[in-house]
C-alpha positions as CSV (number, residue, x, y, z in Angstrom):
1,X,0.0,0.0,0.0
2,X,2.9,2.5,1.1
3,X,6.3,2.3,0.2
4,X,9.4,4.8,1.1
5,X,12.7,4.7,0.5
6,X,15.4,6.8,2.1
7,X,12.9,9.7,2.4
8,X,14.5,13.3,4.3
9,X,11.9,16.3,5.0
10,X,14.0,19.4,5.7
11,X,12.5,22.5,6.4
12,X,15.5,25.4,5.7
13,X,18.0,23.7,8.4
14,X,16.2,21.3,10.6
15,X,15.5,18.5,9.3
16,X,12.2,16.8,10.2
17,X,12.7,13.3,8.7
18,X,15.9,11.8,8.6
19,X,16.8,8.7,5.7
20,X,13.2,7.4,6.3
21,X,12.1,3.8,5.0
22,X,8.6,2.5,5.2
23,X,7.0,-0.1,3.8
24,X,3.0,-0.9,4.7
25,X,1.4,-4.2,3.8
26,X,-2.6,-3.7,3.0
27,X,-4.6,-4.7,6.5
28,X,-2.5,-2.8,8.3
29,X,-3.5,-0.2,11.3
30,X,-0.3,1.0,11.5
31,X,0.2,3.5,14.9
32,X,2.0,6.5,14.3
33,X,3.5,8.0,18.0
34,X,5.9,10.8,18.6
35,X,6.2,14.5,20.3
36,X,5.0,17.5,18.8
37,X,6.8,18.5,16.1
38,X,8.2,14.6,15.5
39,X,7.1,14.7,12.0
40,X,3.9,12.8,12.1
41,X,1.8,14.9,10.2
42,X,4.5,15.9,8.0
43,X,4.7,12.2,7.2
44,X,1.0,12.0,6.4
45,X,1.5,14.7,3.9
46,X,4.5,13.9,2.1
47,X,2.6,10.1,1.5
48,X,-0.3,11.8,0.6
49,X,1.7,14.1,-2.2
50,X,0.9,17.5,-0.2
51,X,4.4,18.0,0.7
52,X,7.7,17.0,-2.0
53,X,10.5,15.5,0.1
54,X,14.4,16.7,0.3
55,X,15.4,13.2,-0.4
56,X,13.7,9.7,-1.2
57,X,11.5,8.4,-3.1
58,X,7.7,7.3,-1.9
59,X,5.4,5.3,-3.6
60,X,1.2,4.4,-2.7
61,X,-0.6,1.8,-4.2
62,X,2.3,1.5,-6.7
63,X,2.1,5.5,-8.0
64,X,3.9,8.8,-7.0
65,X,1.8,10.7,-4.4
66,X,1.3,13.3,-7.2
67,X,-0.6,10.6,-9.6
68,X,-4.8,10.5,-9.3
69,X,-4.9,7.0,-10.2
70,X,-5.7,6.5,-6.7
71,X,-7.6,9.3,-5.6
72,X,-10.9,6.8,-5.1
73,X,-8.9,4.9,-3.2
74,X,-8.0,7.3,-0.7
75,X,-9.1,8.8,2.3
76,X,-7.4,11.4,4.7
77,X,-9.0,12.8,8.5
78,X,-6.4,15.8,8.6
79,X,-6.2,17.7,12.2
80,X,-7.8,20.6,10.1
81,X,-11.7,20.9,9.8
82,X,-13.7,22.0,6.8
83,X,-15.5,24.6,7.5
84,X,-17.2,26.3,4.3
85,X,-19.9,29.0,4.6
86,X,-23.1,29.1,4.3
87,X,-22.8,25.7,3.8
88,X,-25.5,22.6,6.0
89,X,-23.5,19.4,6.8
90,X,-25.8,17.1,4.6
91,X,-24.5,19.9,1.5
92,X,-21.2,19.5,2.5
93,X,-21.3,15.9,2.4
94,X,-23.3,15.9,-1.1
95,X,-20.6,18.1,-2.3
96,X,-17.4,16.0,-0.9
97,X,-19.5,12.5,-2.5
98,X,-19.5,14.1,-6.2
99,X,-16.2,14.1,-6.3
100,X,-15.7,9.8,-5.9
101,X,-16.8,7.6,-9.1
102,X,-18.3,5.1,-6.4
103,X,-19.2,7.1,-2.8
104,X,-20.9,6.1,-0.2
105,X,-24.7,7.7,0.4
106,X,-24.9,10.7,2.2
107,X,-26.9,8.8,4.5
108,X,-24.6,6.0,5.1
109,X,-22.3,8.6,6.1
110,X,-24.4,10.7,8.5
111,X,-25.3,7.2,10.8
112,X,-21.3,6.6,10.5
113,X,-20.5,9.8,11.7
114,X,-23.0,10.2,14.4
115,X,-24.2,13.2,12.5
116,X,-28.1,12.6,11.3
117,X,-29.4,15.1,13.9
118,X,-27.1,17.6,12.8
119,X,-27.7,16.6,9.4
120,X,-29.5,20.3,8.3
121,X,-27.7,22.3,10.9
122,X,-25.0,24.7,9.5
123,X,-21.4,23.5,9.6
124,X,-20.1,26.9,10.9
125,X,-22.9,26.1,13.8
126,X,-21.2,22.4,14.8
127,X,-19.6,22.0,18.1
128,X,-15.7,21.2,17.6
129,X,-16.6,17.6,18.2
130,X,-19.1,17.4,15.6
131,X,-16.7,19.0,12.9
132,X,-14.7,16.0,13.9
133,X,-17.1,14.1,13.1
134,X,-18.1,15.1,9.8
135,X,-14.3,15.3,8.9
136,X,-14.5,11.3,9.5
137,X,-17.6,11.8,7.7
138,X,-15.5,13.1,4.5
139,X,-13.0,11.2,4.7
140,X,-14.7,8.2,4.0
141,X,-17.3,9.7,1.5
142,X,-15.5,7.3,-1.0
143,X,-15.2,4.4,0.6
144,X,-11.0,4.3,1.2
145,X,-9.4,1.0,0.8
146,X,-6.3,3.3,2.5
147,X,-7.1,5.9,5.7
148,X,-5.4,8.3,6.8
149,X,-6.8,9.6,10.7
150,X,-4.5,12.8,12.2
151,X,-5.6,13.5,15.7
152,X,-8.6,12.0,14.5
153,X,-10.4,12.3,18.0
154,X,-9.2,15.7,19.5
155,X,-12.4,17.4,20.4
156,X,-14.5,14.4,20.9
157,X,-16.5,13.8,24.1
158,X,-16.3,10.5,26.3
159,X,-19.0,9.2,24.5
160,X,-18.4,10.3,20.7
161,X,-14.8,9.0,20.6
162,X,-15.7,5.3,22.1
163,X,-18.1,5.6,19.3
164,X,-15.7,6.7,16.6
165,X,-13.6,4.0,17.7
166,X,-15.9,1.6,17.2
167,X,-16.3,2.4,13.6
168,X,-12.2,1.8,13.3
169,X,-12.8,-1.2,14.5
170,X,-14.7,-2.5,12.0
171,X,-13.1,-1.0,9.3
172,X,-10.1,-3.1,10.4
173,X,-12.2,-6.1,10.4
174,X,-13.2,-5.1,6.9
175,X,-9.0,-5.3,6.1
176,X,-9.3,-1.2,5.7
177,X,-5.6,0.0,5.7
178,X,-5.2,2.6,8.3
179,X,-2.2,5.0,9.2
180,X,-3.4,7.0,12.6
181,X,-1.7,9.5,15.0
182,X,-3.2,10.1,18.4
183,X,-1.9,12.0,21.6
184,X,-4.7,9.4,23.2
185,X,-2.0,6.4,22.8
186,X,-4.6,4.3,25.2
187,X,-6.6,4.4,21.4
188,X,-3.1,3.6,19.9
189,X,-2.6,0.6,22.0
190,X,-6.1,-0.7,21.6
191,X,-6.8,-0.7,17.9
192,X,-3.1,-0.5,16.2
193,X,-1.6,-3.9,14.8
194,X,1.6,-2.2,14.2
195,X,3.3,0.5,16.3
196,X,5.7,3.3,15.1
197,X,8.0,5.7,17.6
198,X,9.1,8.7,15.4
199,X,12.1,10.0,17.4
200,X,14.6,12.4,16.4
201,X,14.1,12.2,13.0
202,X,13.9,8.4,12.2
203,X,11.7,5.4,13.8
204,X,12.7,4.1,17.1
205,X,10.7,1.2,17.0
206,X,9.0,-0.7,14.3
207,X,6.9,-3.4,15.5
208,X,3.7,-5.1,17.3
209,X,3.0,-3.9,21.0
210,X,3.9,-7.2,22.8
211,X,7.5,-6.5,21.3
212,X,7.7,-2.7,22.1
213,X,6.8,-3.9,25.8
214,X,9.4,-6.8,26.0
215,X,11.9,-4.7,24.6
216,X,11.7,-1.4,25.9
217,X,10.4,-1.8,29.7
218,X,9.4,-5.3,29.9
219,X,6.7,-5.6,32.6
220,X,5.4,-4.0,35.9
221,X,5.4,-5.7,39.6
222,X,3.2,-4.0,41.9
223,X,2.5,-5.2,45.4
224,X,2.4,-3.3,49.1
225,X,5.0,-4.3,51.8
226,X,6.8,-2.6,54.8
227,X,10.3,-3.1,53.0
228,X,12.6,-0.5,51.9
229,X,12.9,-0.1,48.3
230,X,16.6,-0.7,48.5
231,X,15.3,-4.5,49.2
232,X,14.8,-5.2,45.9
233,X,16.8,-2.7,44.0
234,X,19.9,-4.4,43.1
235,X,17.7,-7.9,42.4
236,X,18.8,-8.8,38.5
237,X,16.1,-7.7,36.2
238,X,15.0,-4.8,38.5
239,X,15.2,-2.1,36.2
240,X,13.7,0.4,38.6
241,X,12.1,0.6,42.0
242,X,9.3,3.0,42.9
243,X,8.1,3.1,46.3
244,X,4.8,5.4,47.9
245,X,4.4,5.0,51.3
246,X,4.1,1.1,51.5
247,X,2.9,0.6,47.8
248,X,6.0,-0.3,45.6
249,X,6.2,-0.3,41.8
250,X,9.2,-3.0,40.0
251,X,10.0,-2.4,36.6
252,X,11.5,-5.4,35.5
253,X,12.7,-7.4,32.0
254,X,11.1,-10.1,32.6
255,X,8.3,-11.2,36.0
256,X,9.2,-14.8,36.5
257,X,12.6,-14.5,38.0
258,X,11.3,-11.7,40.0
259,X,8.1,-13.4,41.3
260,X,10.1,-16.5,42.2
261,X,12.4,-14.6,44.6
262,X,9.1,-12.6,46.0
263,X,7.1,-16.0,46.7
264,X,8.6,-17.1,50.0
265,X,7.6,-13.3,51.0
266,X,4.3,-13.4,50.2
267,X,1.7,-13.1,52.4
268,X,4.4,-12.3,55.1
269,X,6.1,-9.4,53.9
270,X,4.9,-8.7,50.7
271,X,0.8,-8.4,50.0
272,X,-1.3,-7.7,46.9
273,X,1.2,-8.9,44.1
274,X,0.0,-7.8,41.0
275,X,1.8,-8.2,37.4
276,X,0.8,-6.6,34.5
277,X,2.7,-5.4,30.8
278,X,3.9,-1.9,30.9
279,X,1.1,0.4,28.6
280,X,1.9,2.5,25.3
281,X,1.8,5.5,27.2
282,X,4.2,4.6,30.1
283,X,7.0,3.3,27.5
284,X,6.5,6.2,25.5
285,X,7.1,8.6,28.4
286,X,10.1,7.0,29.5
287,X,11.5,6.8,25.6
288,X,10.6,10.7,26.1
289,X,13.1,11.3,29.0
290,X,15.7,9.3,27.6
């Protein structure tokens, strides 16, 4: 579906993207995670032919990003909204659905999106939540085999992005191709197959989340004792050693040779032992301090 080779994005003397290679196989919900300013959405452009590169060469669905063979093919949920004037959302959408040689009704649309009692309201008049909405609403006006989802759920209340998620979920189960970025990385871990850490220029980590996790900060130990911390600091495998009060936090490469030196202690001197895989969010803050 996507393929880059060697790609650089420099913007007068800093360079964004740094000898970047990419290759995405169709099925994919490929995560996209970095810091403001990483390059994510610069990314998203340059694939989508928006933005040239320094250096590199890109290629989607077998074209230059420039080509319209695969415009109908196609769909991108940008961090900007649309917002024309004068303009009702079920318009908007009439207008967006011309453009594809095989769309998906209006109607269709407005259930996917959440949007049917809104459907004669004014965009200019839509709550920032809603225009998020009808972006997704947009975006998928002709039925994408390959979507593209910035920030797709800044805005969103509880409710509406549980909902919008939903939807993702069965346009993975559909074998949609998906590319999405999200400061929410709880959504990241949930519905990505495949997780990418733009750092510095270049990806950090290429891979599945079980991977990341066993790689990066293997898994958490939590349990409540009347021990120092300095008990089990220098145990092998303790990677670091949290303590609040009489609640302590392991982080350790791997649980088993950790749990086996805690069993004669428990239920003596060490209570409520609980194990659990570190989350997308904590291995991305740490990668962040590092």
């Amino acid at each position: 579906m996507i393929e880059i080779k060697q790609v650089t994005m420099q913007f007068e003397q800093q360079v964004v993207l740094n000898q970047v290679d990419l290759s995405v196989q169709p099925g994919e919900i490929v995560g996209l995670v970095g810091a403001n300013g990483a390059g994510k959405s610069t990314l998203i452009n340059l694939i989508l032919g928006r933005l040239q590169p320094t250096a590199g060469e890109i290629r989607i669905l077998g074209q230059k990003p420039t080509e319209k063979e695969h415009f109908n093919l196609l769909g991108a949920m940008m961090q900007g909204n649309v917002r024309l004037a004068r303009v009702s959302v079920i318009e908007e959408l009439e207008l967006v659905c011309s453009y594809y040689q095989q769309p998906r009704s209006v109607a269709e649309l407005l259930t996917l999106a959440d949007l049917k009692a809104q459907a004669h309201k004014m965009v200019s008049q839509l709550s920032g939540g809603q225009l998020r909405r009808l972006s997704f609403a947009l975006a998928m006006a002709g039925n994408p085999d390959l979507l593209f989802l910035d920030e797709p759920t800044v805005g969103m209340d509880v409710g509406s992005r549980q909902k919008f998620w939903q939807q993702i979920e069965q346009l993975k189960e559909a074998g949609k191709t998906i590319i999405v970025t999200s400061h929410y990385l709880e959504e990241i871990e949930h519905i990505a197959t495949r997780i990418l850490l733009l750092k510095d220029g270049q990806f950090q980590f290429d891979g599945d989340l079980a991977t990341l996790q066993q790689q990066f900060k293997g898994t958490q130990i939590r349990f409540t004792t009347d021990l120092p911390a300095a008990t089990f600091a220098k145990w092998p495998g303790v990677i670091r050693v949290t303590k609040t009060g009489a609640k302590v936090l392991l982080q350790v490469t791997k649980s088993d040779p950790i749990l086996s030196q805690l069993a004669p202690m428990m239920g003596i001197q060490v209570h409520d032992v609980q194990v659990q895989a570190s989350s997308l969010n904590e291995i991305y803050n740490e990668m962040m301090e590092d």
